[in-house]
N, C-alpha and C positions, 0 to 999 in steps of 0.2 A: 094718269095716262103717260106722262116722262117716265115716270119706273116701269112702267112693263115697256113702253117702245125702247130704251137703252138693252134693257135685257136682250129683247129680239136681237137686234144691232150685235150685240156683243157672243149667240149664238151662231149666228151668221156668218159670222169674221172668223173664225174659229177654224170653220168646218170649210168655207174657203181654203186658208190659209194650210192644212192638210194636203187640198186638192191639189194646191198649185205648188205645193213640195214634193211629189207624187209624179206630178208630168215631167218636170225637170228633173226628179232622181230616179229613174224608175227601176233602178238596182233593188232598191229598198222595198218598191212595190214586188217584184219577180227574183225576190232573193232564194237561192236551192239549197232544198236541205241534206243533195248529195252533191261530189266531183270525184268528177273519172279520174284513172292514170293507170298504168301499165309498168311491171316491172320487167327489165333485162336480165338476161342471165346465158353466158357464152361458155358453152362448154367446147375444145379443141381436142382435136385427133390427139393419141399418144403417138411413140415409137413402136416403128414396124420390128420387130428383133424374134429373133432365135437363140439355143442352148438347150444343154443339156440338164435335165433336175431327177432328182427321186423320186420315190412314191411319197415323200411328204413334202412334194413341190419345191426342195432346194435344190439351188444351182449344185452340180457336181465340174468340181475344179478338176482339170487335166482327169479325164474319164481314159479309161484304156479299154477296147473290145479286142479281146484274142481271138485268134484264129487258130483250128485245130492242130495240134503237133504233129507233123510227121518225121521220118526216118530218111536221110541220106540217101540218094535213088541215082542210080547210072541212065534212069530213065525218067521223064519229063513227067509232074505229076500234080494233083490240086489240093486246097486247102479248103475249107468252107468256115465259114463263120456267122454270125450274126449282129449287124449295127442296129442297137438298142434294143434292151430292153427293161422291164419293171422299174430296175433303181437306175437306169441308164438312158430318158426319155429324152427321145428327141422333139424338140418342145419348140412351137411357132406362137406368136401372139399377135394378132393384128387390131389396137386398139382404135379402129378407124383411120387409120393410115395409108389404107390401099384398099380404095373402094371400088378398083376397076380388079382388084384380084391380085394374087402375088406367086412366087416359083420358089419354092427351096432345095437348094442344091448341094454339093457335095466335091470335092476336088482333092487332093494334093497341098499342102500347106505352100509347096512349089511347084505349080500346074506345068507339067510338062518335063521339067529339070528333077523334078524330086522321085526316091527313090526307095524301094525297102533297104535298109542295112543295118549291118551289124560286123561294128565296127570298121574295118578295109570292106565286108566283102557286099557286094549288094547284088539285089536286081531287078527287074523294072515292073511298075505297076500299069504303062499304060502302051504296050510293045503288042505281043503277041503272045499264042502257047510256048513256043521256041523260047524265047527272050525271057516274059513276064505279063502277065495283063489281068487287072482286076476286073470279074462283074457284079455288078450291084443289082441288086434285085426286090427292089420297092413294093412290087406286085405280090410278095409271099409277105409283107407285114401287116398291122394294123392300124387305124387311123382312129383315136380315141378323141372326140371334142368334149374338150372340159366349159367350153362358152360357146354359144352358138349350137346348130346341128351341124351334120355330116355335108350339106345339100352344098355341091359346087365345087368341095376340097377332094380330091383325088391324088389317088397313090400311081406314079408312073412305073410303065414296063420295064425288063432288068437289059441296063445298057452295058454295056461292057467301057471303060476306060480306054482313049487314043486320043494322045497329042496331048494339047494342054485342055481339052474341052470338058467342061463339070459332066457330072452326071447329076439329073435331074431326080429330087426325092418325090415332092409332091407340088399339088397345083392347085389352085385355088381361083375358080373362077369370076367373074363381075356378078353372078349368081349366087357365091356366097355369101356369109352375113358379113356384114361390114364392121361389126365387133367379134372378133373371134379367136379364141384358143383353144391349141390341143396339141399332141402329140403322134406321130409314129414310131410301133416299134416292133421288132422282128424283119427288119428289113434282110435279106438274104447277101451275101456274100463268097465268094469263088477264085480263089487265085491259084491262075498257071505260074508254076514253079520249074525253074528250066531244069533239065538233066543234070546231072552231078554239084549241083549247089549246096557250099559248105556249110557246114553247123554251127548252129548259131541261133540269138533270138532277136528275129527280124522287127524293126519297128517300120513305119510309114504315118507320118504326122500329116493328118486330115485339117480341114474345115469345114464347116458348113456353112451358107450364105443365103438368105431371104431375100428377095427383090420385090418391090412392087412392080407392076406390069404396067 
């Protein structure tokens, strides 16, 4: 009768002692055999930028667009030309940097002061027919998205050049994609050349400029 009541006794205490390790740890009882967590990852806008590239998407350093030649005139006369094309793109990229939209524009490397010339003899790109006066004509080019679609980027009507004020290439509205690139080109060109203006091969050094809006 002592050998089996000890036994009891000592099955008891056992299975106790369990229990009451269990109520005070109860990690041990309700341990998981998963944990959550979440990882970060911050990706940021690039630069808003413009330039000119090729058809195999390099930059093209100091680009030149000619204007047609003409002949020595005792009368007031025009030039026509075209700003970009194929190897000569005029190239926007908006790598989420302007997500309300952006303007690219076009001017005089010296808005308002600068000048066609060759060498002494010059005359004015933003005057009148008399004088001199360039128009640009956005509306006869093309608008090529190489990222993004077309939806929101628009090509504006042909302004004529006065004063120092740019002229407007294209536009891009809060409606287009907010990662976007591409190009226009064939843009149209037009300059009054005054009556008896000497011979020569005129330059006129441009820019062009992107803004976000």
């Amino acid at each position: 009768m002592k050998k089996l009541t000890l036994l009891i006794i000592a099955s008891v205490g056992v299975v106790g002692l369990l229990g009451l390790y269990n109520m005070t740890n109860s990690y041990v009882a309700n341990a998981a055999t998963t944990a959550s967590s979440k990882l970060s990852q911050t990706i940021n806008p690039g630069v808003l930028s413009t330039d000119i590239r090729n058809s195999s998407n390099v930059v093209v350093n100091n680009p030149t667009f000619s204007m047609a030649a003409k002949t020595v005139s005792f009368s007031q006369q025009t030039s026509t030309g075209t700003f970009g094309d194929n190897q000569n793109r005029i190239y926007v990229e908006n790598p989420g940097a302007a997500n309300n939209g952006w303007t690219l524009t076009l001017n005089a490397l010296q808005p308002g002061s600068g000048v066609w010339g060759s060498g002494s003899d010059t005359y004015k790109y933003n005057a009148n027919a008399t004088t001199g006066q360039l128009t640009v004509n956005p509306s006869a080019g093309t608008i090529t998205p190489v990222i993004g679609s077309g939806t929101g980027v628009l090509k504006n009507t042909a302004t004529a050049f006065s004063g120092s004020n740019p002229v407007r290439l294209m536009t891009a509205s809060a409606s287009a994609d907010k990662v976007w690139a591409g190009y226009i080109t064939g843009i149209g060109l037009t300059q009054a050349i005054p009556a008896s203006q000497s011979a020569g091969t005129y330059t006129l050094p441009m820019v062009q400029t992107v803004t976000a809006i």
